[in-house]
PDB file of N, CA, C and O in Angstrom:
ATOM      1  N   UNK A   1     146.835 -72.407 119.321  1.00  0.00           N
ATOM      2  CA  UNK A   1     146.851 -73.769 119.820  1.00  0.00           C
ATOM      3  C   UNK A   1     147.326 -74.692 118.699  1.00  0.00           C
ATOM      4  O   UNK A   1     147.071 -74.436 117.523  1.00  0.00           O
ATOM      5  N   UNK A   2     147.934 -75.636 119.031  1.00  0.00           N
ATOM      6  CA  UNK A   2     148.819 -76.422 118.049  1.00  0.00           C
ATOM      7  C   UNK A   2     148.293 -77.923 118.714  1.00  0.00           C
ATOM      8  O   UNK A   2     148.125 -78.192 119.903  1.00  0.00           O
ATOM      9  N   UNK A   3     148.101 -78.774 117.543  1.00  0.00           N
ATOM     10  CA  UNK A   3     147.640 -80.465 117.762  1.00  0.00           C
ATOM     11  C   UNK A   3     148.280 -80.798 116.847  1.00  0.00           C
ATOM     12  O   UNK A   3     148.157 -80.315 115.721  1.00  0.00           O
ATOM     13  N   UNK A   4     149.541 -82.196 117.348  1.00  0.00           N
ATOM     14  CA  UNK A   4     149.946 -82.663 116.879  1.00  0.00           C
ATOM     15  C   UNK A   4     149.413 -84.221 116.722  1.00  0.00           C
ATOM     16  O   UNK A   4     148.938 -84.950 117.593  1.00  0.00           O
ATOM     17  N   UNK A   5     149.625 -84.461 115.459  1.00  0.00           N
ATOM     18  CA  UNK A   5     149.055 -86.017 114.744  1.00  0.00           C
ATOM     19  C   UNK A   5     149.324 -86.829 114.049  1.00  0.00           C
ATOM     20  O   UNK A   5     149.373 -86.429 112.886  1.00  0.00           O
ATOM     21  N   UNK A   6     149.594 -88.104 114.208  1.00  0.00           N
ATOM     22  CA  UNK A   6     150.565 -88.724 113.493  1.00  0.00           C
ATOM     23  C   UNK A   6     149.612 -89.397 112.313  1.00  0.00           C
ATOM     24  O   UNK A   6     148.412 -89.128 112.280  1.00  0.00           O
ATOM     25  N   UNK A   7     150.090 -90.098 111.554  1.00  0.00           N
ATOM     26  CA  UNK A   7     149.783 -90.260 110.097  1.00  0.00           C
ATOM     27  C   UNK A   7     148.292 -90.723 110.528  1.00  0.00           C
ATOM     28  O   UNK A   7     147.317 -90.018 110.268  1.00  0.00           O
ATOM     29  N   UNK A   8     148.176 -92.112 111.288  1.00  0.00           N
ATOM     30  CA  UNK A   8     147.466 -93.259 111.536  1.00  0.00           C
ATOM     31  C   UNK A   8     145.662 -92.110 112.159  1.00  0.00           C
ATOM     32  O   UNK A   8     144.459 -92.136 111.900  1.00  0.00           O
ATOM     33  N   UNK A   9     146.629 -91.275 113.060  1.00  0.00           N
ATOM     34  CA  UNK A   9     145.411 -90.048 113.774  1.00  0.00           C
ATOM     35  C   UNK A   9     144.648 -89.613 112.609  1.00  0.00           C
ATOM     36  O   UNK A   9     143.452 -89.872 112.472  1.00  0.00           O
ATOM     37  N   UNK A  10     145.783 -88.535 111.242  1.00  0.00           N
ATOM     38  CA  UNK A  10     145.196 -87.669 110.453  1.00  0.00           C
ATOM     39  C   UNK A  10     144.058 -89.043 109.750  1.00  0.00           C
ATOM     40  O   UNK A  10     142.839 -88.900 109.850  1.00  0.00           O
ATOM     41  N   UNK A  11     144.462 -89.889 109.296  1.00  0.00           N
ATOM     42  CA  UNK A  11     143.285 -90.716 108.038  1.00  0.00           C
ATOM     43  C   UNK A  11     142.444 -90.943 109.342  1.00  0.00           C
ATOM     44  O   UNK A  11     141.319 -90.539 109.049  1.00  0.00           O
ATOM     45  N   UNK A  12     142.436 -91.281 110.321  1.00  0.00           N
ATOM     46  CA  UNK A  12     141.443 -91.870 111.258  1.00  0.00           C
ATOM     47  C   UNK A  12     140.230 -90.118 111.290  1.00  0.00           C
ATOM     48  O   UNK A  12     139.008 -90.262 111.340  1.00  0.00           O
ATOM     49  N   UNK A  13     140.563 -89.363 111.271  1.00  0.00           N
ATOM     50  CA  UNK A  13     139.888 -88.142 111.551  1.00  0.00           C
ATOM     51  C   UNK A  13     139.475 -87.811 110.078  1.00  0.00           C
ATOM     52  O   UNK A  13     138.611 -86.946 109.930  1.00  0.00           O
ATOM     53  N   UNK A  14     140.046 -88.457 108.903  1.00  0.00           N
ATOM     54  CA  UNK A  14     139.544 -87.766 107.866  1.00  0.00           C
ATOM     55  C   UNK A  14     138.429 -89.003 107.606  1.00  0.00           C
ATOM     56  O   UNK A  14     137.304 -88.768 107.166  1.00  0.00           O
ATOM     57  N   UNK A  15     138.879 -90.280 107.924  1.00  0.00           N
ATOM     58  CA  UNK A  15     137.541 -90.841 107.433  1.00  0.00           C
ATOM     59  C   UNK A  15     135.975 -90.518 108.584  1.00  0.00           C
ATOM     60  O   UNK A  15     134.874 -90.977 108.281  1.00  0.00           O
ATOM     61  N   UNK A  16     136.107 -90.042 109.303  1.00  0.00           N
ATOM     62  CA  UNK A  16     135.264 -89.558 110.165  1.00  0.00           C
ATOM     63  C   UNK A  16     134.972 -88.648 109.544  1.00  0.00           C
ATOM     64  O   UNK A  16     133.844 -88.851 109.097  1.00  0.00           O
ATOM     65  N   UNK A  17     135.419 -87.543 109.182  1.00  0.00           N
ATOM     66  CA  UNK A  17     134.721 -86.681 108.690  1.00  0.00           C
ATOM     67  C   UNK A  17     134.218 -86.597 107.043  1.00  0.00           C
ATOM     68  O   UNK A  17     133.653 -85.766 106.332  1.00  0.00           O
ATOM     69  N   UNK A  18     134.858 -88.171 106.869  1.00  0.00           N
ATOM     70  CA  UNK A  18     134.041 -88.667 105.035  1.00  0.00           C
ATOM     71  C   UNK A  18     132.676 -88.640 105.247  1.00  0.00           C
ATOM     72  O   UNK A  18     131.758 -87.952 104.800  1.00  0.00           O
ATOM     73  N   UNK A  19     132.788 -89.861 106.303  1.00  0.00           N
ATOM     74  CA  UNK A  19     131.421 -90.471 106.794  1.00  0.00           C
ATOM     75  C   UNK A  19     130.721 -89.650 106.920  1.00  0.00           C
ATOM     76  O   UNK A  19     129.562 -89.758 106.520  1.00  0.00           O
ATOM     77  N   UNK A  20     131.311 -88.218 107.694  1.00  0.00           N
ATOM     78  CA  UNK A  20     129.869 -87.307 108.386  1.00  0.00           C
ATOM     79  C   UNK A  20     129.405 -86.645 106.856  1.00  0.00           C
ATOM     80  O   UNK A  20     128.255 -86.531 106.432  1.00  0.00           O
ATOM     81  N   UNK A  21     130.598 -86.279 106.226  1.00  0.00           N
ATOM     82  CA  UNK A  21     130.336 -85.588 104.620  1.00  0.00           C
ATOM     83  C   UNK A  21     128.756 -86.373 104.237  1.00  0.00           C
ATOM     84  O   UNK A  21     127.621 -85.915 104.372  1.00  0.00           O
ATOM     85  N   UNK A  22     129.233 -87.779 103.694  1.00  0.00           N
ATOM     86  CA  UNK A  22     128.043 -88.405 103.108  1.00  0.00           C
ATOM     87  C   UNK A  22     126.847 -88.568 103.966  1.00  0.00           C
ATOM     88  O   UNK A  22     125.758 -88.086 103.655  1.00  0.00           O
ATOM     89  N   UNK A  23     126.994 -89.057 104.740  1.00  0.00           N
ATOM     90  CA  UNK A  23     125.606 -88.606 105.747  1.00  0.00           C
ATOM     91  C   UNK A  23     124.783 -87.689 105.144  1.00  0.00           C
ATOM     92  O   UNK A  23     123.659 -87.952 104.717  1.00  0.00           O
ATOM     93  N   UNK A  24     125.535 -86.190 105.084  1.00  0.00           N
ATOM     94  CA  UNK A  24     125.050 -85.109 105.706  1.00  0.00           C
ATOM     95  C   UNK A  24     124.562 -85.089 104.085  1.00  0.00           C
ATOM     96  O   UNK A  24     123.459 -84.583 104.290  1.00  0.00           O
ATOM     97  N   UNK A  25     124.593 -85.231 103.011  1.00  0.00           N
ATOM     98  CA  UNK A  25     124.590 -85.061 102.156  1.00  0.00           C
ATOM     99  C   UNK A  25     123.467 -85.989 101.586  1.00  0.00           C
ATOM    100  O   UNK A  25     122.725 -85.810 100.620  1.00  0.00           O
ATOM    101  N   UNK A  26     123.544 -86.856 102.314  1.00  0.00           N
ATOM    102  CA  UNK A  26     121.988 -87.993 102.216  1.00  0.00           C
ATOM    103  C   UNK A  26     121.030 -87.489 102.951  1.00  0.00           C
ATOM    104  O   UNK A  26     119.960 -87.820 102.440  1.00  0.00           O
ATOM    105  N   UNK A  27     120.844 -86.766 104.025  1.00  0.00           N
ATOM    106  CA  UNK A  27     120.153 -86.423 104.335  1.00  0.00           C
ATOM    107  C   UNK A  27     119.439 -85.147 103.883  1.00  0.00           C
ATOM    108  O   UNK A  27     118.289 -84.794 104.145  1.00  0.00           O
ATOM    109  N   UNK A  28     120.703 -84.315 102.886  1.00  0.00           N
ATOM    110  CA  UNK A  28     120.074 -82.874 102.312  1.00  0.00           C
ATOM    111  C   UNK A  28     118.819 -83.314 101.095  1.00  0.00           C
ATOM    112  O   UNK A  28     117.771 -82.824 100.676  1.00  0.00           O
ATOM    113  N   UNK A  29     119.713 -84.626 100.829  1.00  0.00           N
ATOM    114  CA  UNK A  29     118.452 -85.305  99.562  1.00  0.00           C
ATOM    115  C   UNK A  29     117.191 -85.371 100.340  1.00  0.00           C
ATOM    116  O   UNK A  29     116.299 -84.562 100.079  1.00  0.00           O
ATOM    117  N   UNK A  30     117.012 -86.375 101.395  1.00  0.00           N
ATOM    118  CA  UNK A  30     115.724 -86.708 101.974  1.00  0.00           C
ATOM    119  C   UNK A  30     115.274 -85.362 102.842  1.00  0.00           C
ATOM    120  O   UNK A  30     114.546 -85.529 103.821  1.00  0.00           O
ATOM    121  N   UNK A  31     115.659 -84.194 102.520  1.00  0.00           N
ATOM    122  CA  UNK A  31     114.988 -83.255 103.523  1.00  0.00           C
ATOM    123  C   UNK A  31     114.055 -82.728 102.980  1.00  0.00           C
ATOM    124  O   UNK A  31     114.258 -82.614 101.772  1.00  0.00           O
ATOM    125  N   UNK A  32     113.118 -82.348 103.306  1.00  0.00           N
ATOM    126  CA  UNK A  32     111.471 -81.431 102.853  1.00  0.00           C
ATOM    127  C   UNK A  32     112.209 -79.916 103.497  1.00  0.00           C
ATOM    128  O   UNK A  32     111.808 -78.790 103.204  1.00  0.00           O
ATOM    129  N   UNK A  33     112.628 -80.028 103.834  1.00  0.00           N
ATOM    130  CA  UNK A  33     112.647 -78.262 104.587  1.00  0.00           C
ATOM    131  C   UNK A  33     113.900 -77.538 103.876  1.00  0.00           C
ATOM    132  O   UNK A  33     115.051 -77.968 103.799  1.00  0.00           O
ATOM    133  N   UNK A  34     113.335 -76.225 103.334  1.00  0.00           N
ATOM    134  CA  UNK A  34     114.657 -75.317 102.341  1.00  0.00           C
ATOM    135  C   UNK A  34     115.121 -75.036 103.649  1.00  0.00           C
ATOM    136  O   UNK A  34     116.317 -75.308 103.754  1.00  0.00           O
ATOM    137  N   UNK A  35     114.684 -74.657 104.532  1.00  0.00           N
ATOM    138  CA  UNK A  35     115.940 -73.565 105.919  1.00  0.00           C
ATOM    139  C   UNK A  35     116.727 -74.756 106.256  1.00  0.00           C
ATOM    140  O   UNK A  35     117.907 -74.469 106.454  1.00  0.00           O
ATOM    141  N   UNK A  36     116.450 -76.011 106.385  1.00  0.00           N
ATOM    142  CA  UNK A  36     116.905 -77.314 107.098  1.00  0.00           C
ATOM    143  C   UNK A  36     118.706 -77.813 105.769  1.00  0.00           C
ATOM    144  O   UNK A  36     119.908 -77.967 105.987  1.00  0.00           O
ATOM    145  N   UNK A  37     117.570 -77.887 104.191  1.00  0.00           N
ATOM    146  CA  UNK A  37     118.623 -77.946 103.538  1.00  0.00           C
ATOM    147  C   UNK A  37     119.850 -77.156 103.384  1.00  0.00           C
ATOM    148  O   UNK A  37     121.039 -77.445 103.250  1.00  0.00           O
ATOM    149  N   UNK A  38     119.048 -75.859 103.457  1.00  0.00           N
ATOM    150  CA  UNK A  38     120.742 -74.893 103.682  1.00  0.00           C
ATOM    151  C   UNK A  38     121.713 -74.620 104.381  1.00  0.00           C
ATOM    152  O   UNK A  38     122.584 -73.859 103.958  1.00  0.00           O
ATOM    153  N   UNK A  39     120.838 -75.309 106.625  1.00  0.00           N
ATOM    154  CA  UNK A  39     121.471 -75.400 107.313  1.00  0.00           C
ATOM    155  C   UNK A  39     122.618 -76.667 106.859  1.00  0.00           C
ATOM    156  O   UNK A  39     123.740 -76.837 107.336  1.00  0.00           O
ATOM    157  N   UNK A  40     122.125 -77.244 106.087  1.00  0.00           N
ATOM    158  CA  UNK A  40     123.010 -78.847 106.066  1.00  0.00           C
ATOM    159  C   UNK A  40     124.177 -78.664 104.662  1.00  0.00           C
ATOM    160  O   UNK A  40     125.028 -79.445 104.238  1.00  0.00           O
ATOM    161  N   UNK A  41     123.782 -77.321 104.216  1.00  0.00           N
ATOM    162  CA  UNK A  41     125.143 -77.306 102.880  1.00  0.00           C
ATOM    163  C   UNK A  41     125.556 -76.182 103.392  1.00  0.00           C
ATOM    164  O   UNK A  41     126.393 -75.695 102.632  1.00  0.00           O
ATOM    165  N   UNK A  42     125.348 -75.433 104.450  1.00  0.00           N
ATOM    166  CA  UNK A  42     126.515 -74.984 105.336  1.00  0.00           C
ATOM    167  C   UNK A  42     127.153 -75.664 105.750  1.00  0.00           C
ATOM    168  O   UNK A  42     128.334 -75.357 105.587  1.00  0.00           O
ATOM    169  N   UNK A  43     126.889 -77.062 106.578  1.00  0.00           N
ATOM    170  CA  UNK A  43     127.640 -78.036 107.092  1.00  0.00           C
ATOM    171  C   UNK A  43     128.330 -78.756 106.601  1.00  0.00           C
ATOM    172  O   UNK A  43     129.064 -79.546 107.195  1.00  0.00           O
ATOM    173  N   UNK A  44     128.168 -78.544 104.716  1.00  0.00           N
ATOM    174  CA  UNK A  44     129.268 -79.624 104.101  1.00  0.00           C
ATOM    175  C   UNK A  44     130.256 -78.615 103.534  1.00  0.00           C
ATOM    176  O   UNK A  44     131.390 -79.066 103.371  1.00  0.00           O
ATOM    177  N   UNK A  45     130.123 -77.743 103.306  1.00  0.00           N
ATOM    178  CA  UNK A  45     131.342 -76.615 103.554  1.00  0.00           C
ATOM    179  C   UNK A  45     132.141 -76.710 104.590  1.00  0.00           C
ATOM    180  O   UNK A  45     133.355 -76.881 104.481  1.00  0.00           O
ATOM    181  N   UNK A  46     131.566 -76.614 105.608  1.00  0.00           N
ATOM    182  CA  UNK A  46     132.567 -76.934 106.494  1.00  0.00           C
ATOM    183  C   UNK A  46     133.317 -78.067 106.941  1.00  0.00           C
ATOM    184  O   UNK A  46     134.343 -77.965 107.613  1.00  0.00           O
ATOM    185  N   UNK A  47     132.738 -79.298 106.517  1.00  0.00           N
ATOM    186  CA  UNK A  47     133.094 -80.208 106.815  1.00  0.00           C
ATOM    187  C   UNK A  47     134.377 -80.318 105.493  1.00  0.00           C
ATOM    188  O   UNK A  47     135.375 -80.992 105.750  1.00  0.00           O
ATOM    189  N   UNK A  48     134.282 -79.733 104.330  1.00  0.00           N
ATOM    190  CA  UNK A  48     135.132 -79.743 103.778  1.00  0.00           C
ATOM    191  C   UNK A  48     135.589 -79.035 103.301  1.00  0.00           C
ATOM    192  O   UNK A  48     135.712 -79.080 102.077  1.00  0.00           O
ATOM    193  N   UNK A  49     136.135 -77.888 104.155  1.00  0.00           N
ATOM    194  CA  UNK A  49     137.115 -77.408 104.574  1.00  0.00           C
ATOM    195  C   UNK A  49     137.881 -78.256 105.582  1.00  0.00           C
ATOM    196  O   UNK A  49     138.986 -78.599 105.163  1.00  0.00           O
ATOM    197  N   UNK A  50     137.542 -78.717 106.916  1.00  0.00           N
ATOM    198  CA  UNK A  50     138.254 -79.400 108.018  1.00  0.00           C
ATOM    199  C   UNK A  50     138.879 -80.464 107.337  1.00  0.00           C
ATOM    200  O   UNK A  50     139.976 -80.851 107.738  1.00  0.00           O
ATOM    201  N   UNK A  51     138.057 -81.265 105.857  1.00  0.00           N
ATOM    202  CA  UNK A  51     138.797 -82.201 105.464  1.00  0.00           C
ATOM    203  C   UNK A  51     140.306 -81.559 104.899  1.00  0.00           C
ATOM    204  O   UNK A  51     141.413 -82.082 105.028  1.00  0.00           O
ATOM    205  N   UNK A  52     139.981 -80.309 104.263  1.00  0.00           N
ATOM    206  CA  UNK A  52     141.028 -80.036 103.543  1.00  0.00           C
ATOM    207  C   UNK A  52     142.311 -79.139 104.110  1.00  0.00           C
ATOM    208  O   UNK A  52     143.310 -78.777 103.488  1.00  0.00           O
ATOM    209  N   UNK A  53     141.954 -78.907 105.472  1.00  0.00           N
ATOM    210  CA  UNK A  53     142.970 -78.295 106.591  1.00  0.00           C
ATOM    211  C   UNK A  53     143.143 -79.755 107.037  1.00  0.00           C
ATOM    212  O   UNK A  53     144.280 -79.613 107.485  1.00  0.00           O
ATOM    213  N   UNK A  54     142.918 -80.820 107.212  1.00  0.00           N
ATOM    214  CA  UNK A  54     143.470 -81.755 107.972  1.00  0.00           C
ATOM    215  C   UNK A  54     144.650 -82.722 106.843  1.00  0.00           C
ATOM    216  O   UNK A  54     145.777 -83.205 106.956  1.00  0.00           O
ATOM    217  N   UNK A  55     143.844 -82.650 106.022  1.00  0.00           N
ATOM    218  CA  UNK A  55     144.745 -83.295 104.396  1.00  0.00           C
ATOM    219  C   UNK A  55     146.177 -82.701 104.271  1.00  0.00           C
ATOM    220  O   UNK A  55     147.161 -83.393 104.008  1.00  0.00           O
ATOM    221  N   UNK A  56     146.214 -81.107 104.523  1.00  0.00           N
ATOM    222  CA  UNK A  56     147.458 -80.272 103.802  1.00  0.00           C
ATOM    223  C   UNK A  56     148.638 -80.418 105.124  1.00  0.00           C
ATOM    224  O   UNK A  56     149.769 -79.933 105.095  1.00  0.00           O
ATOM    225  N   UNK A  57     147.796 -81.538 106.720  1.00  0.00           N
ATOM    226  CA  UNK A  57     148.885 -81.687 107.909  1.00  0.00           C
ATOM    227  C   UNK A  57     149.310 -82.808 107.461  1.00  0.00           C
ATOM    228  O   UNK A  57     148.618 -83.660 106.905  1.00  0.00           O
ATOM    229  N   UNK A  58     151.035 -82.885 107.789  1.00  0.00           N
ATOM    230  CA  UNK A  58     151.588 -84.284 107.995  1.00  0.00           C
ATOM    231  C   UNK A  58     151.834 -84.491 108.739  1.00  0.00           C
ATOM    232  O   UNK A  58     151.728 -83.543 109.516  1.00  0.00           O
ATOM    233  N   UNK A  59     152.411 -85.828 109.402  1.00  0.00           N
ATOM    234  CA  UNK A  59     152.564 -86.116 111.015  1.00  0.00           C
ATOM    235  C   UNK A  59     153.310 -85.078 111.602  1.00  0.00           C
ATOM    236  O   UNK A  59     154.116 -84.322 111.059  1.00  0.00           O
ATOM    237  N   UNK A  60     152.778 -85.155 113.307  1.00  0.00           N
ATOM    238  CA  UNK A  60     153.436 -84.179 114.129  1.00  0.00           C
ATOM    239  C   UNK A  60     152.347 -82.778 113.860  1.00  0.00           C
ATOM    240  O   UNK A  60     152.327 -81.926 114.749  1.00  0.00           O
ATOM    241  N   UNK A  61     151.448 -82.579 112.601  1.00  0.00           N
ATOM    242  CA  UNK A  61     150.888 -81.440 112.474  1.00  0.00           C
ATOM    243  C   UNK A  61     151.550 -80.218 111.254  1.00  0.00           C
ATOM    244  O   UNK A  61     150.986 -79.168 110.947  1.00  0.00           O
ATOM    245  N   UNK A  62     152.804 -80.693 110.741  1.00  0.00           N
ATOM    246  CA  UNK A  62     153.419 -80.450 110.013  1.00  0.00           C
ATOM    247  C   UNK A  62     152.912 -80.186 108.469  1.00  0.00           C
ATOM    248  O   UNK A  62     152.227 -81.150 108.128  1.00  0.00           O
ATOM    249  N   UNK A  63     153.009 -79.274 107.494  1.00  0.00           N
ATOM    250  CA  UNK A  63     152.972 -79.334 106.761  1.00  0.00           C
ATOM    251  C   UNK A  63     153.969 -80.296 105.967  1.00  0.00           C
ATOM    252  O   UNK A  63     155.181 -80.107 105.870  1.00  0.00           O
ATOM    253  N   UNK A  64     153.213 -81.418 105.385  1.00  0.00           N
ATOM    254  CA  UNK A  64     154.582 -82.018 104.097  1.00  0.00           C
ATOM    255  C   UNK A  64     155.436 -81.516 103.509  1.00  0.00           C
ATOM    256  O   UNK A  64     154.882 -80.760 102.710  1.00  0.00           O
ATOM    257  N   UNK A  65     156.922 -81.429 103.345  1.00  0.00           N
ATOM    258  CA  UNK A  65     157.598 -81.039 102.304  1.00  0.00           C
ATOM    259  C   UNK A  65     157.708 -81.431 101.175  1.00  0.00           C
ATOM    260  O   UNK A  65     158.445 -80.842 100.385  1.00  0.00           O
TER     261      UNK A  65
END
């Protein structure tokens, strides 16, 4: 499956997924629970990764030349 995205899309989706980054990352501070914290630095792995697969698209979905 292929999604294409133009410049204005990719930053609109990466600052969404800034936001969720820091969130998630304020909340690993305020957590009491180790199973809870590790569920939540699984989640910033992933979240940045998606940042960094969405970063390496240029418009259209394209890699930059």
């Amino acid at each position: 499956m292929n999604i294409y995205l133009n410049k204005e899309e990719i930053n609109y989706l990466l600052d969404i997924l800034e936001k969720d980054l820091n969130e998630t990352k304020t909340e690993i501070h305020h957590s009491g629970s180790h199973t809870y914290k590790e569920e939540l630095k699984e989640k910033v792995k992933f979240v940045q990764l998606l940042m960094s697969k969405v970063t390496l698209l240029g418009p259209d979905g394209n890699k930059p030349e």
